[in-house]
C-alpha positions as CSV (number, residue, x, y, z in Angstrom):
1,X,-64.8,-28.3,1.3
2,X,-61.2,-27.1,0.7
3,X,-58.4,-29.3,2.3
4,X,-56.0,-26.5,3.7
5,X,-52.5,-27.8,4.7
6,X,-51.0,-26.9,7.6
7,X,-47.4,-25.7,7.5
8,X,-45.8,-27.7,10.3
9,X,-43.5,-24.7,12.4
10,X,-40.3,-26.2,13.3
11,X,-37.8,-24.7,16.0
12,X,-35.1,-26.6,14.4
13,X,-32.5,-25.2,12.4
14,X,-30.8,-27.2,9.8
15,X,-27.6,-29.0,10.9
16,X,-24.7,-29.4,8.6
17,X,-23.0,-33.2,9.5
18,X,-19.3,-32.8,10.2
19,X,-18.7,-36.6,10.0
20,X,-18.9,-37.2,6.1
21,X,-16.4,-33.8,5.8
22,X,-13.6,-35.2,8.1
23,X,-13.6,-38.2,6.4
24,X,-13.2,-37.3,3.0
25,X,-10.1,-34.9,4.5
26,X,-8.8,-37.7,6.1
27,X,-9.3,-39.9,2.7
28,X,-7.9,-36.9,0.6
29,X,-4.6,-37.0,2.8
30,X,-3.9,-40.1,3.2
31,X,-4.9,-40.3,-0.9
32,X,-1.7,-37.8,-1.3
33,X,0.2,-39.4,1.0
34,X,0.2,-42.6,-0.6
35,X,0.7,-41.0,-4.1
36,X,3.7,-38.8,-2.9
37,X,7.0,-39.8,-4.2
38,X,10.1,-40.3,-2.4
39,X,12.1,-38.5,-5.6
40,X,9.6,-35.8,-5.4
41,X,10.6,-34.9,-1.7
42,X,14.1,-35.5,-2.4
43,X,13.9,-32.7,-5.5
44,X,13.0,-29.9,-3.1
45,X,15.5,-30.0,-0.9
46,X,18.3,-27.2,-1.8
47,X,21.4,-28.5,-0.4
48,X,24.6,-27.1,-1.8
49,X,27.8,-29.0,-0.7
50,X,30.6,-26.2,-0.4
51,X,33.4,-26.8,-2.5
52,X,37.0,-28.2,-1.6
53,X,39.2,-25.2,-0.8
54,X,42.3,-25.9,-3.5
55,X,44.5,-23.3,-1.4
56,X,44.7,-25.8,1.6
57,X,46.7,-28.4,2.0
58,X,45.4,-31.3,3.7
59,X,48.8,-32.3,4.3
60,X,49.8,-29.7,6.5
61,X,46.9,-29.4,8.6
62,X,46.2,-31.5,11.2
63,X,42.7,-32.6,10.8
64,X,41.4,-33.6,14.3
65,X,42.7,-32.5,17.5
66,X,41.8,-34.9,20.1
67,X,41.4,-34.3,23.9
68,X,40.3,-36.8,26.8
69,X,39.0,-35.6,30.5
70,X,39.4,-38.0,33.3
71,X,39.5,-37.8,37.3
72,X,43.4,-37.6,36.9
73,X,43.4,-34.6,34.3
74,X,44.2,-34.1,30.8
75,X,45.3,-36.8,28.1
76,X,46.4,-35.5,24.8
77,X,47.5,-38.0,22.4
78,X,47.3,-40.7,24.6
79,X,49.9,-39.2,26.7
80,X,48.8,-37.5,30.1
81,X,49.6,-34.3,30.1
82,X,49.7,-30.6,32.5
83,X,47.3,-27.4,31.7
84,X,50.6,-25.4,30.8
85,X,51.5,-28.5,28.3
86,X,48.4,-28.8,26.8
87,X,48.3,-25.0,26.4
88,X,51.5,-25.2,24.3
89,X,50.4,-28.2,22.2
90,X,47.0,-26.2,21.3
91,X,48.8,-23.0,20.5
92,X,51.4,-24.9,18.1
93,X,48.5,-26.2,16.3
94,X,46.3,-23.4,16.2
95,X,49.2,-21.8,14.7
96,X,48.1,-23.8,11.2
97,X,44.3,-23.1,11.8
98,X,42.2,-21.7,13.7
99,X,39.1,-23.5,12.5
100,X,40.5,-27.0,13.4
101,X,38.1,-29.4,15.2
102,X,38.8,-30.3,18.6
103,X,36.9,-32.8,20.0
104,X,36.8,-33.0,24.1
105,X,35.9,-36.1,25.8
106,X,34.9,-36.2,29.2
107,X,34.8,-39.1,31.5
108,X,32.2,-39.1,34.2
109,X,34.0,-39.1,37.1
110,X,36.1,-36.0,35.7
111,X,35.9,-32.6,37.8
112,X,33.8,-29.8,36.0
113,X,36.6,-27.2,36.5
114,X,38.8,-29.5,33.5
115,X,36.3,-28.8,31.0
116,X,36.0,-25.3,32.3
117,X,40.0,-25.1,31.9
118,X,39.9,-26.8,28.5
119,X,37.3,-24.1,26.8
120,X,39.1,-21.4,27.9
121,X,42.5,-22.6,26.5
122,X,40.8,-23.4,23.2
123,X,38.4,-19.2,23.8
124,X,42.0,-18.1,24.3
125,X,43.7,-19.5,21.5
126,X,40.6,-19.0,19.1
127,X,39.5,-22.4,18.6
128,X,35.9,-22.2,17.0
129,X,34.9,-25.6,16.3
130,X,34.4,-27.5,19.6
131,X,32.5,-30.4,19.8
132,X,31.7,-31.9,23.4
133,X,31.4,-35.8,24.1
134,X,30.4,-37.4,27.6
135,X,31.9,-40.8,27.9
């Protein structure tokens, strides 16, 4: 008598196991993480200072122009001062430059219209670099 094998049927279809994969990723990155050089990173950044500007004399331009916001109103300078005045004291130095930095610092307790007055003196005169501080 001949043994015949049976072929078992199966309904099951093969699985592929995710497990092993993500952790050989895992192991991979953190491999090249490790490796990675900090002078390697630092390489491949493109950063190209601009150069000084010979024409200019830092001597005759004021560098910073200072401005402080309270309840009472404007300070320039240390020195309290009106709208109108401030007005006058921005125009005389935006004669030299109109890319000057003026910095504006505002108090908390100083009204919202100040601020609003101050950026449109400096729109108005053609101030472009503003910078914003809340005390």
């Amino acid at each position: 008598m001949k043994k015949s094998r049976k072929r078992r049927i199966t309904d099951d279809q093969p699985e592929l196991e995710m497990t092993p994969m993500i952790d050989v990723v895992f192991q991979l990155l953190i491999f090249f993480i490790v490796t990675l050089k900090k002078e390697d990173i630092l390489s491949m950044l493109s950063a190209a200072r601009p150069a000084a500007d010979s024409a200019a004399d830092p001597r005759n331009q004021p560098n910073v122009i200072n401005i402080e916001i309270n309840n009472m109103g404007f300070v320039y300078r240390g020195t309290p001062v009106s709208k109108n005045l401030l007005e006058r004291r921005l125009a005389s130095m935006a004669v030299y430059d109109k890319k000057v930095s003026v910095v504006i610092r505002c108090t908390a307790d100083s009204p919202h219209k100040f601020l609003v007055q101050t950026l449109d003196i400096c729109y108005k005169l053609q101030l472009q670099n503003l910078a914003i501080f809340s005390m």
